[in-house]
BATORRO-613424 format. One record per residue: x, y, z of N, C-alpha, C in turn. Coordinates in steps of 0.2 Angstrom, whole numbers, padded with zeros to 4 digits, always signed. Atoms other than C-alpha are relative to their C-alpha. Layout:
% BATORRO-613424
XYZXYZXYZ;...
//
This chain:
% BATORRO-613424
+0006+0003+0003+0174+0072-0045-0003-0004+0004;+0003+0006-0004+0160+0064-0036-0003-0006-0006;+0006+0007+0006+0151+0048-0045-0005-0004+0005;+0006+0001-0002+0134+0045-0042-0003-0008-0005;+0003+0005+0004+0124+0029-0047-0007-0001+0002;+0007+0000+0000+0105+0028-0051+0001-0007-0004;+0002+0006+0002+0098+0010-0053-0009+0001+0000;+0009+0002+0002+0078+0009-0060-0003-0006+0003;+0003+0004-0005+0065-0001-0052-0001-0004-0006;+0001+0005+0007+0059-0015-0065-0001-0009+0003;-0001+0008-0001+0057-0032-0053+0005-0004-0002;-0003+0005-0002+0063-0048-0058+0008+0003-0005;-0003-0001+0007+0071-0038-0073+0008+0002+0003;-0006-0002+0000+0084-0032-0060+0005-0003+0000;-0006+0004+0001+0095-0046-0065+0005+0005-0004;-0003-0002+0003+0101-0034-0077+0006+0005+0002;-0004-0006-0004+0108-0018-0068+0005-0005+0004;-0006+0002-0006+0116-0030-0055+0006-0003-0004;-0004+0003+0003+0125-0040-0069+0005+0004-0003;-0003-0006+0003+0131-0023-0077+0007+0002+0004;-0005+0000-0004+0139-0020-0061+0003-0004+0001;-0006+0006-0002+0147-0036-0058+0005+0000-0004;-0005-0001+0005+0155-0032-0075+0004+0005+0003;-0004-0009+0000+0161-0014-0067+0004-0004+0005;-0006+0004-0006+0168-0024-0051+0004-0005-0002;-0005+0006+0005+0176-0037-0062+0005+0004-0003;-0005-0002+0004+0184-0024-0073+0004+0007+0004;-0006-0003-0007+0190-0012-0057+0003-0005+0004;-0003+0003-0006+0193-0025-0047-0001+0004+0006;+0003-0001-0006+0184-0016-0033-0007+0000+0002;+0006+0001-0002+0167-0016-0025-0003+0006-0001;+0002-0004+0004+0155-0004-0033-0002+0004+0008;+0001-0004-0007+0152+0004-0014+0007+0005+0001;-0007-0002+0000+0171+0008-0015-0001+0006-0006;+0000-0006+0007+0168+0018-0032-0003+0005-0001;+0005-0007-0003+0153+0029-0028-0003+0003+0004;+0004-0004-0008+0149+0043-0015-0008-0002+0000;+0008+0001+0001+0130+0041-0019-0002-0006-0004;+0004+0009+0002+0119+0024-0023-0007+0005+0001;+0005-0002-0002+0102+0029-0027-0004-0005-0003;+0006+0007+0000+0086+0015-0031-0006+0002+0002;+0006+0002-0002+0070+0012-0034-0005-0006-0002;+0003+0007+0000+0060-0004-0030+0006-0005-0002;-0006+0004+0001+0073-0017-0037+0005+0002+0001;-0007-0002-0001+0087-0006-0039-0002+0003+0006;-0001-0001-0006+0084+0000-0021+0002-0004+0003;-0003+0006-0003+0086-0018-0016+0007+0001+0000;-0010-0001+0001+0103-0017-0025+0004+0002+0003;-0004-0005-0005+0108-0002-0018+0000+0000+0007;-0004+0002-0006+0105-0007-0001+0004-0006+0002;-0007+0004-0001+0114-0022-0004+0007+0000-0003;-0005-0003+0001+0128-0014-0012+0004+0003+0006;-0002-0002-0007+0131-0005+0003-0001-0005+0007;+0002+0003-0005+0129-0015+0017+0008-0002+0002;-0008+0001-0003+0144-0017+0028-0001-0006+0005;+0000+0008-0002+0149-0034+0032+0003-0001+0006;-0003+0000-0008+0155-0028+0050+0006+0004+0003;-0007-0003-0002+0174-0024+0046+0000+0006-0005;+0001-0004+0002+0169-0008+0036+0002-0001-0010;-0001+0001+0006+0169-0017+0019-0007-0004-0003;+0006+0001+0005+0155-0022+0006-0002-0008+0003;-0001+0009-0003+0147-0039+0013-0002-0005-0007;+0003+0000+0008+0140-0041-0006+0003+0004-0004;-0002-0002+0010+0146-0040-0024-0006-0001-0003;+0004-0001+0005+0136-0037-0038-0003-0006-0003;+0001+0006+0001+0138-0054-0042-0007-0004+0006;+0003+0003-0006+0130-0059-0025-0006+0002-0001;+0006-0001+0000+0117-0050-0028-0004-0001-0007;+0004+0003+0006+0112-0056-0045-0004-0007+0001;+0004+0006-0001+0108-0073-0038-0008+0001+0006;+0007+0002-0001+0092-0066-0030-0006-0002-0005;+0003+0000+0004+0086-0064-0046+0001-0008-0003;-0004+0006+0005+0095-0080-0056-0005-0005+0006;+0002+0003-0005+0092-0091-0039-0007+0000+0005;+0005-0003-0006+0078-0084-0028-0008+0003-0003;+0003-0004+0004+0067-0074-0041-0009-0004+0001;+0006+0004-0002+0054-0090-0040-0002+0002+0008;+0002+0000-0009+0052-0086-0019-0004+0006-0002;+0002-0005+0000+0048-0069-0022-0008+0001-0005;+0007-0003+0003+0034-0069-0036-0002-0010+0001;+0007+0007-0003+0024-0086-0029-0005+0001+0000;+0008+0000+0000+0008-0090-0031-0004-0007+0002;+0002+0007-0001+0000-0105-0024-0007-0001-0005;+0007+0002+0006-0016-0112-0035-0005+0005+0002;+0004-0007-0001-0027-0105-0022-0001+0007+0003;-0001-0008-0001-0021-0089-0019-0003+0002-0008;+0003-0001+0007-0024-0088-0039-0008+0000-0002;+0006+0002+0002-0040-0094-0037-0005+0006+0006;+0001-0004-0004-0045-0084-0021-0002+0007+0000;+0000-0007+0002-0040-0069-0028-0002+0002-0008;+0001+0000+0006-0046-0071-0045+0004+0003-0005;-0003+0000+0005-0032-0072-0054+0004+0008+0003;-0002-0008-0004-0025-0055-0043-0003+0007-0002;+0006-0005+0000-0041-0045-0048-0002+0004+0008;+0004-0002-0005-0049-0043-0030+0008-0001+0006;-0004-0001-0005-0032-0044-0020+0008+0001-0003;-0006+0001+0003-0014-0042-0023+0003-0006-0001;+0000+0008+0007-0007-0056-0036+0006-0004+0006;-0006+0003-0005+0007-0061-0022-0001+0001+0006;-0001+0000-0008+0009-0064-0003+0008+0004+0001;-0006-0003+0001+0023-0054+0002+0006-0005+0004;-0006+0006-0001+0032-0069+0010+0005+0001-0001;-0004+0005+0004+0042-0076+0000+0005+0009-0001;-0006-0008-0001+0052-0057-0002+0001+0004+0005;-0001-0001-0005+0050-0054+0015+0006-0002+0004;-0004+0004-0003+0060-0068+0020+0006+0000-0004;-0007-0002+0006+0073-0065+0006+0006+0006+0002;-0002-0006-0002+0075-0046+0012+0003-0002+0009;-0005+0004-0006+0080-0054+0031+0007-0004+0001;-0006+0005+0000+0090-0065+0025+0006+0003-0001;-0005-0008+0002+0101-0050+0016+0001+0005+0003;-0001-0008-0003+0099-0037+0027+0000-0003+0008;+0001+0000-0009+0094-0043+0045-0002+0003+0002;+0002-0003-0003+0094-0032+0057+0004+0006+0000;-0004-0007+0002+0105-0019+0049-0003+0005+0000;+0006-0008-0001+0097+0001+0051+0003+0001-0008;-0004-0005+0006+0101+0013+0036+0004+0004+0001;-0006-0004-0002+0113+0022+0044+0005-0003+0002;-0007+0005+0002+0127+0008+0044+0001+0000-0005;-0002+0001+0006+0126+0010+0027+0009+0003-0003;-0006-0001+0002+0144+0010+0018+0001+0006-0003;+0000-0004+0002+0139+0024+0009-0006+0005-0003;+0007-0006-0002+0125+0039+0005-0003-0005-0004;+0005+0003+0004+0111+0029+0000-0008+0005+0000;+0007-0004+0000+0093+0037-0008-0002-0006-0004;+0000+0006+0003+0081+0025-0010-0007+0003+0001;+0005-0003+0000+0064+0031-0014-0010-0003+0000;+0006+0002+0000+0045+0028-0010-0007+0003+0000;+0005-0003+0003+0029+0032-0009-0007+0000+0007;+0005-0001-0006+0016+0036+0007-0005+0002-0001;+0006-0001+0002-0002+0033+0003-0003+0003+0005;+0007-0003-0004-0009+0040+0019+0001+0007-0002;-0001-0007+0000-0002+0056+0018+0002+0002-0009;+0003-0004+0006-0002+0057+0001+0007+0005-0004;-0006-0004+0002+0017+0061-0003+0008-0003-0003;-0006+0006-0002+0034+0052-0008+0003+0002+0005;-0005+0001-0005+0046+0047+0003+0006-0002-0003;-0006+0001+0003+0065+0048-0001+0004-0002+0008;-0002-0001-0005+0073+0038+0013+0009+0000-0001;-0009+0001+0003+0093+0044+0014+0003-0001+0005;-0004+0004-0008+0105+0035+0025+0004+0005+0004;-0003-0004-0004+0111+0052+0030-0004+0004+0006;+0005-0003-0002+0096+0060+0036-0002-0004+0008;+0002+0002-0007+0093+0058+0056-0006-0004+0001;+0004+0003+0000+0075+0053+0053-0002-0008-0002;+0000+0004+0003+0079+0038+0043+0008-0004+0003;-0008+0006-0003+0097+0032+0052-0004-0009+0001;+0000+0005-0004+0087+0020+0063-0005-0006-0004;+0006+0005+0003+0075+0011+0050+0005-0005-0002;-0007+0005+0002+0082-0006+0045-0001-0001-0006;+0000+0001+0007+0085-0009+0028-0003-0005-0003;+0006+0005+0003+0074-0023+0024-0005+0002-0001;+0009-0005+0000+0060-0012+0029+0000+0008-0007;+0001-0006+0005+0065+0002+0018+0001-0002-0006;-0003+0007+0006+0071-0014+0004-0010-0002-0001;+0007+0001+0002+0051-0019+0008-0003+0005-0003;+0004-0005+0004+0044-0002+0004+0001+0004-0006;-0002+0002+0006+0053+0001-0011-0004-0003-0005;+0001+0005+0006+0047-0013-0020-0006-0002+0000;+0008+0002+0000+0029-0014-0014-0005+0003-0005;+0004-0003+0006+0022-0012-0031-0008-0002-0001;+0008+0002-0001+0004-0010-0031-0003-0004-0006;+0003+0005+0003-0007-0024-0038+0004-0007+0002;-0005+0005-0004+0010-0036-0035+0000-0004+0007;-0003+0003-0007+0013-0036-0016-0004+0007+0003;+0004-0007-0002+0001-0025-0003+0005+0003+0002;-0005-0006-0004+0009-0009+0006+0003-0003+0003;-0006+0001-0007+0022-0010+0018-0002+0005+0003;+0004-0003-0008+0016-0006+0036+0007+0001+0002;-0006+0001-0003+0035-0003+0043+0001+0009+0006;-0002-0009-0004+0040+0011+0057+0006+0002-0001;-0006-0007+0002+0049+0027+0055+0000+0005+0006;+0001-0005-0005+0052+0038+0068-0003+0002+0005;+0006+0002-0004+0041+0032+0080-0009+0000-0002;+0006+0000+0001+0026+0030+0070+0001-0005-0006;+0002+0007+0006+0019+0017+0056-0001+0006-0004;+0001-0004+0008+0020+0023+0038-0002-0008-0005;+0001+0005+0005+0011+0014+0024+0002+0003-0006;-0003+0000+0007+0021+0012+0007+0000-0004-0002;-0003+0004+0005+0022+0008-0009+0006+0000-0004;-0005+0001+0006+0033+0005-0023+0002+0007-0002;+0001-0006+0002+0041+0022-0027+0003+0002-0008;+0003-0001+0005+0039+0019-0044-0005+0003-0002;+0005-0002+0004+0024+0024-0045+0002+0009+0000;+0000-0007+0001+0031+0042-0045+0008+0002-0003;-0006-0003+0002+0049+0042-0049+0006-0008-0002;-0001+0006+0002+0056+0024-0059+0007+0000+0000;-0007-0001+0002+0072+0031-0062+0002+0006+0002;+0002-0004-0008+0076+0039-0047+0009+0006-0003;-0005-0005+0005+0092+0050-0061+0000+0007+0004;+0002-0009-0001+0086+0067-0057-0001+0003+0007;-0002+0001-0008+0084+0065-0039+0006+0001+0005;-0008-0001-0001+0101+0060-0037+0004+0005+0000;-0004-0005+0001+0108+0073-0045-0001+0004+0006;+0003-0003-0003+0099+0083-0035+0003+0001+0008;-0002+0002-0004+0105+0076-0020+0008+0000+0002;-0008+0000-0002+0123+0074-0023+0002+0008-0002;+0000-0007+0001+0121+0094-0028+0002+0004+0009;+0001-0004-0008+0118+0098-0009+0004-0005+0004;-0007+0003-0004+0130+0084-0001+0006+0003-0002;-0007+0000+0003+0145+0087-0011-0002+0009-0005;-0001-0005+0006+0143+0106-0017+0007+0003-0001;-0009-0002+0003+0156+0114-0028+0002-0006-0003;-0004+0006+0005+0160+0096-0035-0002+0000-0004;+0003+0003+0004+0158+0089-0051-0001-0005+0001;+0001+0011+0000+0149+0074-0055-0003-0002-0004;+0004+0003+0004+0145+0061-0065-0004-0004+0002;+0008+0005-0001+0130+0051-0064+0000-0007-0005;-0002+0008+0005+0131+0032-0072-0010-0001+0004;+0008+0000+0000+0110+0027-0073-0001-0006-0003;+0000+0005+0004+0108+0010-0078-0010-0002-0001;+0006+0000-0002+0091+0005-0082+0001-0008-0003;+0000+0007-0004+0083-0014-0081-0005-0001-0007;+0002+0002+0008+0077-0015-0101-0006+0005-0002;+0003-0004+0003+0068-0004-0110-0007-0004-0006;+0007+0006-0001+0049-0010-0112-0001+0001-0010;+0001-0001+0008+0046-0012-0134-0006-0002-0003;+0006+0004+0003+0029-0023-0133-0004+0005-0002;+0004-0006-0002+0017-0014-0142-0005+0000+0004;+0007+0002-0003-0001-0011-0134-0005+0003-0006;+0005-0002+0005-0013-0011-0148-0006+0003+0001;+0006-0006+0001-0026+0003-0151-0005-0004+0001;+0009+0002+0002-0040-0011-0157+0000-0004+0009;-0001+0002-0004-0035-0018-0139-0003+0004+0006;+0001-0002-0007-0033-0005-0126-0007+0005-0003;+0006-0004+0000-0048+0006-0134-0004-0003+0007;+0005+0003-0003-0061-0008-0124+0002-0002+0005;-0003-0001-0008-0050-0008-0108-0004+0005+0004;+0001-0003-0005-0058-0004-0092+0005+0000+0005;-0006-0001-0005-0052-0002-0076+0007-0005+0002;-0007+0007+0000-0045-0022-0075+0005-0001-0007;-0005+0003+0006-0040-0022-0093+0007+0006+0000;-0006-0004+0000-0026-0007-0090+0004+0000+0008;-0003-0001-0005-0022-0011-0073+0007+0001+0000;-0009+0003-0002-0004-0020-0076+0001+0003-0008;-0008-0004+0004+0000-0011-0093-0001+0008+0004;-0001-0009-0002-0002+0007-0086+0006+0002+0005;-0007+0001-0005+0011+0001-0073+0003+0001-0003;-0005+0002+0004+0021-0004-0087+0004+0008-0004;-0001-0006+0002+0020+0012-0095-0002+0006+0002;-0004-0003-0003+0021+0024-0082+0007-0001+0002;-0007+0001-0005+0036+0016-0075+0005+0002-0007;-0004+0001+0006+0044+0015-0094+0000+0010-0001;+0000-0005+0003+0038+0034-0097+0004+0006+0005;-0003-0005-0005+0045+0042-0079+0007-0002-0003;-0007-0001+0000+0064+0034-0084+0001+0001-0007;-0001-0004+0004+0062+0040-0102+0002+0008+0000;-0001-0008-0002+0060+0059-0097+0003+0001+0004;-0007-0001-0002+0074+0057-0083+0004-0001-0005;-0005+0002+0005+0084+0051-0097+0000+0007-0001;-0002-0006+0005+0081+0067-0107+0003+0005+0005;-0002-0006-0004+0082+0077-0093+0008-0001+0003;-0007+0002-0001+0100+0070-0087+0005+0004-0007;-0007-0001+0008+0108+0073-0105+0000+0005+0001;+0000-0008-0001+0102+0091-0104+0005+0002+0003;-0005-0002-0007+0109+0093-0086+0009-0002+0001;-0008+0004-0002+0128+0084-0087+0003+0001-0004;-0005+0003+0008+0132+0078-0106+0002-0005+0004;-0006+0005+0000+0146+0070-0106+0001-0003+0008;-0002+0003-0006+0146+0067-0087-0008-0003+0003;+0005+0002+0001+0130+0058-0090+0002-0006-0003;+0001+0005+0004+0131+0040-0094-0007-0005+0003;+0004+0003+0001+0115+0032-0098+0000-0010-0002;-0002+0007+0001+0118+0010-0098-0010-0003-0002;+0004+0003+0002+0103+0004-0106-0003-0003-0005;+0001+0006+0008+0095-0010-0122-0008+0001+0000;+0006+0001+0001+0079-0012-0128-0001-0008+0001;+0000+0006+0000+0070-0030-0123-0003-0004-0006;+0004+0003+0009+0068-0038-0140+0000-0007+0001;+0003+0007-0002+0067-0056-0131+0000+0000+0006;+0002+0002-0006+0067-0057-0114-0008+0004+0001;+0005-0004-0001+0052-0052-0106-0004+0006+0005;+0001-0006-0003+0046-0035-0100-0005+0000+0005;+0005+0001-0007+0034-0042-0086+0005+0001+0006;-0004+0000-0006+0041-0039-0068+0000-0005+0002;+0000+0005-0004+0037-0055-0060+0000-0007-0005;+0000+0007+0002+0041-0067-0074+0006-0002+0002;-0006+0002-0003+0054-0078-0065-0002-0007-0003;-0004+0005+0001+0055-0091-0074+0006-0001-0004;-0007+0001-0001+0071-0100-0079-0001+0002-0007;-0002+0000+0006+0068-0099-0097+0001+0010-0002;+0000-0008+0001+0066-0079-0096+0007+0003+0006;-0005-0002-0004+0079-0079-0083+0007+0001-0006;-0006+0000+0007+0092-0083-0097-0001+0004-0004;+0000-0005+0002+0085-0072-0106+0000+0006+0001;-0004-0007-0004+0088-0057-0095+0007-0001-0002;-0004+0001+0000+0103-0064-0093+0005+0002-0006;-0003-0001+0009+0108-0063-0113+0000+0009+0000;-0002-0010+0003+0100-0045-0112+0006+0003+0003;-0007-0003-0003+0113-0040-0100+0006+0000-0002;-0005+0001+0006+0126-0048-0110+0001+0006-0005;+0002-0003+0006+0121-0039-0124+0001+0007+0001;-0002-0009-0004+0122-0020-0114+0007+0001+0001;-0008-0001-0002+0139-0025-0109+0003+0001-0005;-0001+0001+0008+0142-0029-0128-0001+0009-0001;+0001-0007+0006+0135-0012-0135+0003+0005+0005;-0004-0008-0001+0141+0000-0122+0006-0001+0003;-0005+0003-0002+0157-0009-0118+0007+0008+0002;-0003-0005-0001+0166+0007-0122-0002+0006+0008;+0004-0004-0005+0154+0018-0110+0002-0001+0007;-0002+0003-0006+0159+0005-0097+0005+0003+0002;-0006-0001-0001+0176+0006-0097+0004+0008+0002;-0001-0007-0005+0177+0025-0095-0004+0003+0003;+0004-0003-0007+0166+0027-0082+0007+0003+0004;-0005-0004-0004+0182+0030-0070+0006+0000-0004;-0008-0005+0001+0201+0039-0074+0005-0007+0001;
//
């Protein structure tokens, strides 16, 4: 049996997935790098999954799941910053994107360094999106073309969610690629994986564990969006593309595995389904949702592994 794990994109929301996991590493007593051949991500959960994996020198995890909860808990404010007149400049992040990318810049260094993706501890697919050429990009830490990229850079291009943070200008192979968020094509990067642990590991079975990072419930009123133009749909069409591509992975997964399908996911009936709300009172409440996911699929949990 191989076991595969797909984490969703979702911003500040990926307090939740990592808290998921911190329960999986509490209740194995191992590091979730140590548990599955494949780690896949996208935007957030790509962060994850490169911090997940990342070897701390002597061929062990340098980061827990725990550890990595505190960017969102602790740091979540660095990342979605806004000075007054950055707000005012850019009109409110009409005429430029709403964020500097700083402040998650200097986060993604902090965490990664100088590390490539081919030090990674184990198969990472972490996915994105290439505007010039007009195609995605799945970068895998086993793949020759992507060993030597550093993991911050593949952790920026991930999560460079248009409107949010501009592109990511970073080098691949000796040339500059521009990427964004590969949300915008694949939010729940489930079907991917599979796909991918089919042709690494053929002849094995596998189960796939897919956690996603709250499942979006606000409505969007009809007398509302009818008189939306291009700025009035900007930031929910994100919302809902990103919610509708890890719906239909979802269906498509239960088809494909069953029972060697576990889906970890809640709906958000209080915290809030914005990406970049980081503040502390919504922090907490991520925090409760994840609780509460541990709570309803507690059984699910526990037999994920033998």
């Amino acid at each position: 049996m191989k076991y595969v794990l797909s984490l969703d994109g979702g911003g500040i929301r990926g307090l939740i997935p990592a808290l998921v996991l911190a329960e999986i590493e509490k209740q194995t007593g191992k590091k979730i790098a140590e548990l599955f051949d494949l780690i896949a991500g996208t935007s957030t959960g790509g962060i994850l999954a490169l911090g997940l994996c990342k070897d701390n020198g002597n061929g062990a995890s340098q980061y827990s799941a725990k550890d990595l909860s505190k960017i969102y808990q602790d740091r979540g404010g660095e990342i979605f910053s806004r000075s007054l007149w950055r707000g005012i400049s850019t009109t409110g992040g009409l005429s430029d994107e709403k964020y500097s990318a700083d402040g998650l810049e200097k986060i993604l260094d902090d965490f990664f360094g100088p590390e490539v993706l081919g030090s990674s501890l184990k198969n990472v697919l972490i996915s994105s999106y290439d505007i010039q050429n007009r195609e995605p990009v799945f970068f895998k830490s086993w793949a020759d073309r992507f060993k030597t990229v550093k993991m911050k850079h593949v952790a920026r291009a991930t999560s460079a969610a248009p409107t949010f943070f501009e592109p990511a200008l970073i080098p691949v192979d000796g040339h500059s690629m521009a990427l964004v968020d590969g949300g915008v094509f694949i939010n729940n990067p489930a079907v991917s994986a599979y796909v991918e642990a089919m042709k690494i590991f053929p002849g094995e079975e596998i189960k796939l564990v897919s956690i996603g990072t709250g499942e979006l419930v606000r409505p969007i009123p009809y007398e509302e969006a009818k008189d939306w133009g291009k700025i009035g749909w900007m930031i929910p069409v994100l919302g809902c593309m990103f919610d509708g591509v890890s719906d239909a992975a979802n269906y498509q997964m239960n088809l494909l595995l069953g029972d060697n399908y576990i889906r970890l996911q809640s709906k958000l009936l209080t915290a809030s389904d914005d990406m970049d709300n980081a503040t502390k009172g919504n922090i907490t409440l991520l925090t409760q949702e994840a609780k509460k996911l541990i709570r309803l699929h507690k059984e699910k949990i526990l037999n994920i592994f033998p």
